[in-house]
ZAGU-905646 format. One record per residue (C-alpha): x, y, z. Coordinates in steps of 0.02 Angstrom, whole numbers, padded with zeros to 5 digits. Layout:
<nodes>
+--------+--------+--------+
!     c1 !     c2 !     c3 !
+--------+--------+--------+
!      X !      Y !      Z !
...
+--------+--------+--------+
</nodes>
This chain:
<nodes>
+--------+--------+--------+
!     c1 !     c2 !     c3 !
+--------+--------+--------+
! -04777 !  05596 ! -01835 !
! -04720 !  05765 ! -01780 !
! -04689 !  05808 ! -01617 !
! -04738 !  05983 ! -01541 !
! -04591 !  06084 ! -01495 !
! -04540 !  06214 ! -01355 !
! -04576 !  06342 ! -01508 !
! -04763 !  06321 ! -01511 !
! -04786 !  06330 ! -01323 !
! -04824 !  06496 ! -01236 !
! -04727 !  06441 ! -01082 !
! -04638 !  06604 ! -01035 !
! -04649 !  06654 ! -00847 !
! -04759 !  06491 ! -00809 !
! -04749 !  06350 ! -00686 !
! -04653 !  06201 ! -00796 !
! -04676 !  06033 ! -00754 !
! -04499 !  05949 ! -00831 !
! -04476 !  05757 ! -00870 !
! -04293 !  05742 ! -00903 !
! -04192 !  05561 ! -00879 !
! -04077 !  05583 ! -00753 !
! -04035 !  05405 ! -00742 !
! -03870 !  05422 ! -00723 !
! -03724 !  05274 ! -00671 !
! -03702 !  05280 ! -00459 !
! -03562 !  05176 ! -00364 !
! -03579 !  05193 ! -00201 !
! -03691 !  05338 ! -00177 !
! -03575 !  05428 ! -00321 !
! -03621 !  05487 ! -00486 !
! -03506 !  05408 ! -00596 !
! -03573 !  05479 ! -00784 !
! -03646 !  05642 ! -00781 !
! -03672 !  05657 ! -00972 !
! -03879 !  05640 ! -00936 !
! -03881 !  05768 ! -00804 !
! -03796 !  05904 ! -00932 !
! -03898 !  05835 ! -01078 !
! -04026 !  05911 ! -00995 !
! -03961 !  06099 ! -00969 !
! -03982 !  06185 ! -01121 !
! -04204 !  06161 ! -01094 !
! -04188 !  06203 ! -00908 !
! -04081 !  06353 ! -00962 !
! -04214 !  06402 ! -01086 !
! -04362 !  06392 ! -00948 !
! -04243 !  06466 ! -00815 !
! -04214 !  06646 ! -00947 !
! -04392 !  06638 ! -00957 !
! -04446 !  06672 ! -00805 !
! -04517 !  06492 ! -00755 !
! -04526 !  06385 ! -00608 !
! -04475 !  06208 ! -00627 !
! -04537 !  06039 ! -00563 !
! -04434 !  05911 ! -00612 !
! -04498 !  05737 ! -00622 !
! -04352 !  05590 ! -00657 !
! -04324 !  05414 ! -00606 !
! -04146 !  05322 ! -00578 !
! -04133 !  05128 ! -00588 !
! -04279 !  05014 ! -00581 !
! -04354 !  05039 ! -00391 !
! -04494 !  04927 ! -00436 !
! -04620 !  05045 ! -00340 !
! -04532 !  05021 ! -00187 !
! -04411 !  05142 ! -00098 !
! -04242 !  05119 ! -00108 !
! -04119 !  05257 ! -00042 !
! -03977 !  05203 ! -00151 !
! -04089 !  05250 ! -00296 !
! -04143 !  05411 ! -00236 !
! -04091 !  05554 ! -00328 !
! -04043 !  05699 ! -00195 !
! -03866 !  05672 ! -00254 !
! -03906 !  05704 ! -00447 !
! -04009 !  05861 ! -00364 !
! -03859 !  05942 ! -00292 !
! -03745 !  05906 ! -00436 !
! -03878 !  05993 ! -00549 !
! -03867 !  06124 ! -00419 !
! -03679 !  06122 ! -00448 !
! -03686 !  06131 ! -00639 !
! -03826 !  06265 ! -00636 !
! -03727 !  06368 ! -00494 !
! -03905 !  06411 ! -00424 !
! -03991 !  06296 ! -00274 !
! -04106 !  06139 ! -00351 !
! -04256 !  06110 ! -00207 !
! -04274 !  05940 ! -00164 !
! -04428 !  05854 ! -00106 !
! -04419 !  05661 ! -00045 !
! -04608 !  05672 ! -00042 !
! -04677 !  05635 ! -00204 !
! -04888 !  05642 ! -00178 !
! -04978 !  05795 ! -00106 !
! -04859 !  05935 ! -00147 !
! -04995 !  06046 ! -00227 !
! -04971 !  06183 ! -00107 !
! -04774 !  06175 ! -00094 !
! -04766 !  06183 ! -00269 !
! -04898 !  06334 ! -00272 !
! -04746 !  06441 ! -00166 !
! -04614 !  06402 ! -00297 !
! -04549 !  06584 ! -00378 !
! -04496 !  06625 ! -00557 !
! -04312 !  06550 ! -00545 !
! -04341 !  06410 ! -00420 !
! -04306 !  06241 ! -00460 !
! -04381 !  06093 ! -00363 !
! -04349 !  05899 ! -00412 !
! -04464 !  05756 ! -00350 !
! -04385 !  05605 ! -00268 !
! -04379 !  05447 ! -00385 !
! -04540 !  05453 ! -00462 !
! -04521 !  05265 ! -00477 !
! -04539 !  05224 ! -00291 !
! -04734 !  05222 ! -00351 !
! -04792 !  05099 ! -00443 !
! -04909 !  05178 ! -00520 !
! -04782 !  05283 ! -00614 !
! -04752 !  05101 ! -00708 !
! -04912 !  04993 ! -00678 !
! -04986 !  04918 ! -00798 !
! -05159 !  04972 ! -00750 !
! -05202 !  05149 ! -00848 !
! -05322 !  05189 ! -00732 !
! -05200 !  05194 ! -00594 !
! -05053 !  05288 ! -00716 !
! -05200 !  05388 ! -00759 !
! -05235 !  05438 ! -00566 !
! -05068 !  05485 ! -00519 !
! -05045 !  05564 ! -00680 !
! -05190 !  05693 ! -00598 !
! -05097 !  05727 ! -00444 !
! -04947 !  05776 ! -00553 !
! -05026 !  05900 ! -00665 !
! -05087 !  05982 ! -00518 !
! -04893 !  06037 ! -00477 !
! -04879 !  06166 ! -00637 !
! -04962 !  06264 ! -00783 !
! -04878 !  06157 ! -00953 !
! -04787 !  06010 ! -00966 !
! -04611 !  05978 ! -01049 !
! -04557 !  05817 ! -01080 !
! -04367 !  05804 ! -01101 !
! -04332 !  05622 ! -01047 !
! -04293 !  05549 ! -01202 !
! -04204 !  05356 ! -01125 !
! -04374 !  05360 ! -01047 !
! -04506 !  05401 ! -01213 !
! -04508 !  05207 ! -01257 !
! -04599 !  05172 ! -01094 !
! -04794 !  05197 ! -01075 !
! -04781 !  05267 ! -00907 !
! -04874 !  05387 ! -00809 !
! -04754 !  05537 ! -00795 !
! -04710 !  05514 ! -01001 !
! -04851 !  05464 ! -01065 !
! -05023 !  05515 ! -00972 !
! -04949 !  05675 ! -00893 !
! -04941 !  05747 ! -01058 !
! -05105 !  05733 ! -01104 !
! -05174 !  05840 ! -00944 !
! -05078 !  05973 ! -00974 !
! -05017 !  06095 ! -01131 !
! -04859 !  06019 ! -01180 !
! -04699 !  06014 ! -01293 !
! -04560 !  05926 ! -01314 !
! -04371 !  06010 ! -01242 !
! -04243 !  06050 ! -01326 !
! -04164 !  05868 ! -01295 !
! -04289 !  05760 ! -01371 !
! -04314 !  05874 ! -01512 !
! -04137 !  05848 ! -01554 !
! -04138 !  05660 ! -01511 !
! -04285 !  05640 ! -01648 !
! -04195 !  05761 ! -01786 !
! -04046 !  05644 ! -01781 !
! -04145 !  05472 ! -01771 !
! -04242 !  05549 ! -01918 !
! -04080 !  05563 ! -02000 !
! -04012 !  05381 ! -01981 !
! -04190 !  05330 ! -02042 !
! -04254 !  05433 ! -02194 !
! -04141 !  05449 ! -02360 !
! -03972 !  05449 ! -02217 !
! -03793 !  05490 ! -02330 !
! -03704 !  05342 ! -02412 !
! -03621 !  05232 ! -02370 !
! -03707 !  05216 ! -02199 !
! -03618 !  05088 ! -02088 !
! -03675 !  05022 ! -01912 !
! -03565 !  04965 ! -01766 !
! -03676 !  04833 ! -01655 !
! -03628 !  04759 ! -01478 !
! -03677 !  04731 ! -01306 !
! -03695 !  04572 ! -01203 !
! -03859 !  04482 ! -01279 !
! -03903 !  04464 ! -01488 !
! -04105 !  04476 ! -01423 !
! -04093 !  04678 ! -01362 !
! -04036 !  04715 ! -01583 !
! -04103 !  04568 ! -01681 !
! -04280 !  04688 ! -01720 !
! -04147 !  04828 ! -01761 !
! -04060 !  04743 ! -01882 !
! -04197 !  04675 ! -01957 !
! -04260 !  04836 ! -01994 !
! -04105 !  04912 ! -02063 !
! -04064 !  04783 ! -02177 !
! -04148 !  04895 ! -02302 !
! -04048 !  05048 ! -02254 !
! -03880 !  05026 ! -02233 !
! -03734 !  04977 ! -02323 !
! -03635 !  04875 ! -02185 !
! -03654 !  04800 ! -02022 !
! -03523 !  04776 ! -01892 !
! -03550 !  04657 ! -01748 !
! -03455 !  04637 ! -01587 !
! -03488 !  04630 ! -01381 !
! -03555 !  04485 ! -01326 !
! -03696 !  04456 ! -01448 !
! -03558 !  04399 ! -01591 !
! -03559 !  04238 ! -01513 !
! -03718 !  04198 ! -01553 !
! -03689 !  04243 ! -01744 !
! -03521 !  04143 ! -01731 !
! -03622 !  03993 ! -01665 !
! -03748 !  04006 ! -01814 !
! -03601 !  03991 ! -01941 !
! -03538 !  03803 ! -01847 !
! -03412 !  03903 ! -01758 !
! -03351 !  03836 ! -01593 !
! -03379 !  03964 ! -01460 !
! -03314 !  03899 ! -01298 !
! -03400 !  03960 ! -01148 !
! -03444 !  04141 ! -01232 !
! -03614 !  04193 ! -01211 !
! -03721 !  04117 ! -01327 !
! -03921 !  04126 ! -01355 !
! -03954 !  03960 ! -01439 !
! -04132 !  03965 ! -01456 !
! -04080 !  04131 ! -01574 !
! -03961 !  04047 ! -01690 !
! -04103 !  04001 ! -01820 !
! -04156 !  04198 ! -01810 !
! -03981 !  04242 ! -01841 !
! -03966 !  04113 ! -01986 !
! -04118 !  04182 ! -02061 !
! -04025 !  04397 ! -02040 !
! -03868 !  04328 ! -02109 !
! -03948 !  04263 ! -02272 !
! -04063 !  04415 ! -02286 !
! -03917 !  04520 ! -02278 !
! -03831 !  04432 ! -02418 !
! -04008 !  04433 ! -02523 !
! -03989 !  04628 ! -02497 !
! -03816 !  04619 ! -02527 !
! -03779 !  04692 ! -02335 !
! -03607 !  04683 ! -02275 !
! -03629 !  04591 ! -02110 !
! -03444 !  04611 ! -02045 !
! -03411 !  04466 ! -01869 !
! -03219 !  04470 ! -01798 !
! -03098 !  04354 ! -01858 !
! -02996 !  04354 ! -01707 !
! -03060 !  04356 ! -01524 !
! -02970 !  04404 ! -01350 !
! -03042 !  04256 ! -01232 !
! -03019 !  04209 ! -01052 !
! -03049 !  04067 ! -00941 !
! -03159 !  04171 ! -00808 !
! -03240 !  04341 ! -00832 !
! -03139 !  04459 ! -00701 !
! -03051 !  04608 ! -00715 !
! -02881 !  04520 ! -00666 !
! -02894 !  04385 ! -00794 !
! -02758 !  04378 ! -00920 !
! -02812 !  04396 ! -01113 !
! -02752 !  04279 ! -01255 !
! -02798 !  04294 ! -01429 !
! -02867 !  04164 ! -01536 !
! -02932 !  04143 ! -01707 !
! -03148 !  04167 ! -01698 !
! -03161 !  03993 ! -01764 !
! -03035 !  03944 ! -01612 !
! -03090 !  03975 ! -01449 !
! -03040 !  03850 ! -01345 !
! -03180 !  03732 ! -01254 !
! -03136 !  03805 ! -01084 !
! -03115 !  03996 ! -01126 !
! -03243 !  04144 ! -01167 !
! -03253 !  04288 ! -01291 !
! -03223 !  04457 ! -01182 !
! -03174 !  04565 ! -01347 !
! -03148 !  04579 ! -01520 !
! -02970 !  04554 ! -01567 !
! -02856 !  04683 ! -01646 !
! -02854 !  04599 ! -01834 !
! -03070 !  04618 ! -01824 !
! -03043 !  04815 ! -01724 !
! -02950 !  04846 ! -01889 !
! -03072 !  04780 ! -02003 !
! -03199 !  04886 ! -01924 !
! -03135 !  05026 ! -01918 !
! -03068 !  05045 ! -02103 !
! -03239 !  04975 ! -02154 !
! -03339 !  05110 ! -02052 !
! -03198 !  05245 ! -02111 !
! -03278 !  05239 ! -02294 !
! -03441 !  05270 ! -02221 !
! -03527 !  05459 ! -02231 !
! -03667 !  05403 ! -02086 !
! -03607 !  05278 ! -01939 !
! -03740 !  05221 ! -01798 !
! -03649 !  05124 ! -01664 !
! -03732 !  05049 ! -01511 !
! -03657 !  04919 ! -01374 !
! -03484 !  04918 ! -01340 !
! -03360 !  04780 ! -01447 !
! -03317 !  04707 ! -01260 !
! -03312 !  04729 ! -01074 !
! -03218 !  04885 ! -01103 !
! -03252 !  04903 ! -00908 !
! -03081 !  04790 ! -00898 !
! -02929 !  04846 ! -00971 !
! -02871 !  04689 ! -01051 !
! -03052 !  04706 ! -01122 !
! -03065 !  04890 ! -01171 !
! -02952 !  04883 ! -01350 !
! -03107 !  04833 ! -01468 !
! -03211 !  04971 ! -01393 !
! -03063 !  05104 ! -01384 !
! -03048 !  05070 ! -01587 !
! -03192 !  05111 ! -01636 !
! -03180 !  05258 ! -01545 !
! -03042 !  05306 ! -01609 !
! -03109 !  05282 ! -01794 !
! -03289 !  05360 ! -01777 !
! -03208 !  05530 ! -01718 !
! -03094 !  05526 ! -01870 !
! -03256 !  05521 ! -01985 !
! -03310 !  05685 ! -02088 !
! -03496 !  05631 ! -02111 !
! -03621 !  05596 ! -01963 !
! -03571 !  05488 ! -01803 !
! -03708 !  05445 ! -01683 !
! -03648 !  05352 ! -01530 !
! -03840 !  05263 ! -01462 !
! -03837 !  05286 ! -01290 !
! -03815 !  05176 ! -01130 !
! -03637 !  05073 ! -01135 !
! -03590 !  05159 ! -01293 !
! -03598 !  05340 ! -01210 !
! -03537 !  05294 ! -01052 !
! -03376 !  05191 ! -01148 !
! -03331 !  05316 ! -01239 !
! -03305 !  05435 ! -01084 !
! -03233 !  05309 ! -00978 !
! -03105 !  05268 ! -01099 !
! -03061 !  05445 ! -01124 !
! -03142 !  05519 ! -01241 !
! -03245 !  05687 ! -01248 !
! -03427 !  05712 ! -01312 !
! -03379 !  05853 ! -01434 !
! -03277 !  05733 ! -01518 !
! -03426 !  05635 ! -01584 !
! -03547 !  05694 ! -01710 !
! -03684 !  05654 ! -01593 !
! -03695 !  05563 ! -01408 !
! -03887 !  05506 ! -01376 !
! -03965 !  05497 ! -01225 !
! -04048 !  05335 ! -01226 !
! -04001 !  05191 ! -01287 !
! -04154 !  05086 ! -01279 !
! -04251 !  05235 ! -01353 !
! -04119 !  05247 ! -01485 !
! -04144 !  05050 ! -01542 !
! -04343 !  05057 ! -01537 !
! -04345 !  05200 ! -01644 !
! -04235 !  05122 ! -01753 !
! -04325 !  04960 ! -01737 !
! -04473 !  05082 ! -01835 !
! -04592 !  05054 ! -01658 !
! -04695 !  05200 ! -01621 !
! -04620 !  05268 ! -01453 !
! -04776 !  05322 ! -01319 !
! -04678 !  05471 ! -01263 !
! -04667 !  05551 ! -01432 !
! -04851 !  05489 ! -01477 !
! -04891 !  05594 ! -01318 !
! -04784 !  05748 ! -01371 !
! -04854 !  05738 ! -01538 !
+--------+--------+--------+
</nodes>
C-alpha cells in the first residue's frame, strides 16, 4: 500500500487542514518533551512557504470525550508559536468555526482545542465519526495528515476526515513509513532488536512477526520478567503476566526453531519497593530474592546487549531496559544508548519511552539514525497490521 504524498497534492496557497500528534509529556501544566511538537515543523514550514492557511487538529492524553483543562493544548500552541517565531491562533471552541476559519489569511495558523474532548472524535459509532468528520472538512480546502502516533487509531480526524477532502500525507509520516518499510522489507544484516517497557502483552504480536526477520532479540524493562518466569526462574515481586508465560514458552522455542537469538539479562538491579529513593542491589536473574523486584537490567546483561547489537547493520529498539525515570534505574537504558549511537548502519529508536529516555538521559536526536514519533504506531506496523490512517492516506 502506498500512501499519497505532499508531492501529488496541488496544495499551494490553499486552506490546509493539518493532523499532526502533538501529544506531548505535561507536568504540571509544563511541556516536558517537545520532540513531537518539532517533528512536526518541517510540513508546517512547507505549507507556511506556500502560501497556506493552517488548521491544526491534535489531541493530548486520553480526555475520554470529556473536557479536561490539564489536557488542553493552548500551552503546546504557544510553544509552536515560540518555535515558529510567528503567532499560532488558538480556538478552545472546537464545533461551528466555519466562518472563523473562512477569515484565516495566507500565513495564519490556527489550532483547535483537544479534539478529543468529543467523543465522537473516538466513538465507536461511524456514523457519528462520520458526522463530525463533516463539520471538520468544512474548516479548509485539502487535508494533510501528519499525526503519525495517531495513524493506528480509526478515528474521526485520521481516518474519516481524509476521505472528505483531497489529501496527502506530510512530510512526517512519509518519513515514518520509508523507515518502517526499511526495518520490514529485505532490512541490512545482521538486524538486531532491543525490546522493553513495563508489560510482555504491548510486543508479544511484534515479536512474533519478526521472528522471521531478524537476527537477534534483546529483551529488558519490565516485560523480561515474564520471559524469566517462563524459563522456572524465580522472579520475586517483578512484574509478571502469568497467564502469558505459555505464549512466551511457545516465542522462545520458535525462536530457537528459526535459530533467533533471543538475548534475557543475566543479572538484574532489584528493590524492595518501586520509588525513586530506593536503594539498588544487584542479583543474579535466576536470584531475585522473594521480597524484591526487577527495576533494571544489570550491568553484566547492558554489556551483553550492547556488544550483541554493536555487530548489527539495522537495530529497532522500543521500551526502555528499566525505569530509567530513577537514577538508580536509568544504567540499562543509558547503555543502550550509548551503543546504538556508536552503530554505522541504521538505528531506529520506536517512539514513546524510548524517545523520551533517550532525551532525558541526555542524549540528542541527531545522534540516532532515526527517532519515531509513535511508538504504538511503530509496533503495529511492525506487528504487519494495516494502520487506518495510512489506509486513509493511501
Amino acid at each position: 500500500m502506498e500512501i499519497r504524498t505532499l508531492a501529488q497534492l496541488s496544495f499551494a496557497g490553499k486552506q490546509v487542514i493539518l493532523r499532526c500528534d502533538l501529544n506531548v509529556p505535561m507536568k504540571s501544566g509544563a511541556i516536558t518533551d517537545d520532540g513531537r511538537i518539532r517533528a512536526s515543523l518541517g510540513t508546517i514550514k512547507l505549507l507556511l512557504e506556500n502560501n497556506c492557511s493552517i488548521v491544526i487538529i491534535a489531541h493530548l492524553g486520553r480526555p475520554k470525550g470529556e473536557i479536561n483543562q490539564e489536557l488542553s493544548l493552548e500551552p503546546v500552541a504557544q510553544r509552536l508559536g515560540i518555535l515558529l517565531g510567528r503567532e499560532v491562533k488558538f480556538s478552545r471552541q472546537i464545533l461551528g468555526l466555519q466562518a472563523s476559519t473562512n477569515l484565516l489569511k495566507p500565513g495564519e495558523i490556527l489550532m483547535l482545542e483537544n479534539i478529543r474532548f468529543l467523543d465522537s472524535e473516538t466513538s465507536k459509532v461511524e456514523q457519528e465519526r462520520e458526522q463530525l468528520a463533516q463539520e471538520l472538512a468544512t474548516y479548509g480546502e485539502v487535508y494533510v495528515g501528519d499525526g503519525f502516533g495517531a495513524v493506528h487509531r480509526k478515528h474521526a480526524s485520521v481516518f474519516e476526515l481524509a476521505s472528505l477532502l483531497p489529501h496527502a500525507a506530510g512530510r512526517l509520516v512519509a518519513a515514518e513509513v520509508e523507515v518502517l518499510k526499511k526495518l520490514t522489507q529485505n532490512p541490512d544484516r545482521p538486524y538486531g532488536v532491543i525490546l522493553g517497557g513495563a508489560k510482555v502483552s504491548d510486543k508479544i504480536a511484534v515479536i512474533s512477526n519478526l521472528l522471521d526477520k531478524v537476527d537477534v532479540i534483546a529483551i529488558g524493562g519490565g516485560m523480561v520478567f515474564t520471559f524469566l518466569a517462563a524459563q522456572g526462574k524465580q522472579v520475586g515481586k517483578s512484574l509478571v503476566q502469568i497467564d502469558l508465560i505459555p505464549t512466551v514458552k511457545e516465542l522462545l522455542d520458535q525462536a530457537e526453531q528459526k535459530n533467533v537469538e533471543i538475548l534475557l539479562p543475566t543479572d538484574i538491579m532489584v528493590a524492595r519497593e518501586f520509588s525513586e529513593s530506593a536503594p539498588a542491589t544487584l542479583v543474579q536473574a535466576d536470584q531475585i530474592p522473594i521480597d524484591q523486584m526487577g527495576l533494571d537490567i544489570g550491568p553484566v546483561s547492558s554489556a551483553t546487549f550492547a556488544n550483541a547489537i554493536s555487530r548489527c547493520k539495522t537495530v529497532f529498539w522500543n521500551g526502555p531496559m528499566g525505569v530509567f525515570e530513577f537514577a538508580n534505574f536509568a544504567n540499562g537504558t543509558k547503555s543502550i544508548a550509548r551503543a546504538l549511537i556508536e552503530i554505522k548502519g541504521m538505528t531506529v529508536v520506536g517512539g514513546g519511552d524510548s524517545a523520551a529516555a533517550v532525551r532525558e538521559l541526555g542524549f540528542r536526536d541527531k545522534q540516532f539514525g532515526y527517532i519515531s514519533t509513535g511508538g504504538g504506531a511503530s509496533l503495529e506496523y511492525l506487528e504487519g497490521k494495516q494502520l487506518p490512517g495510512l489506509v486513509a492516506l493511501s
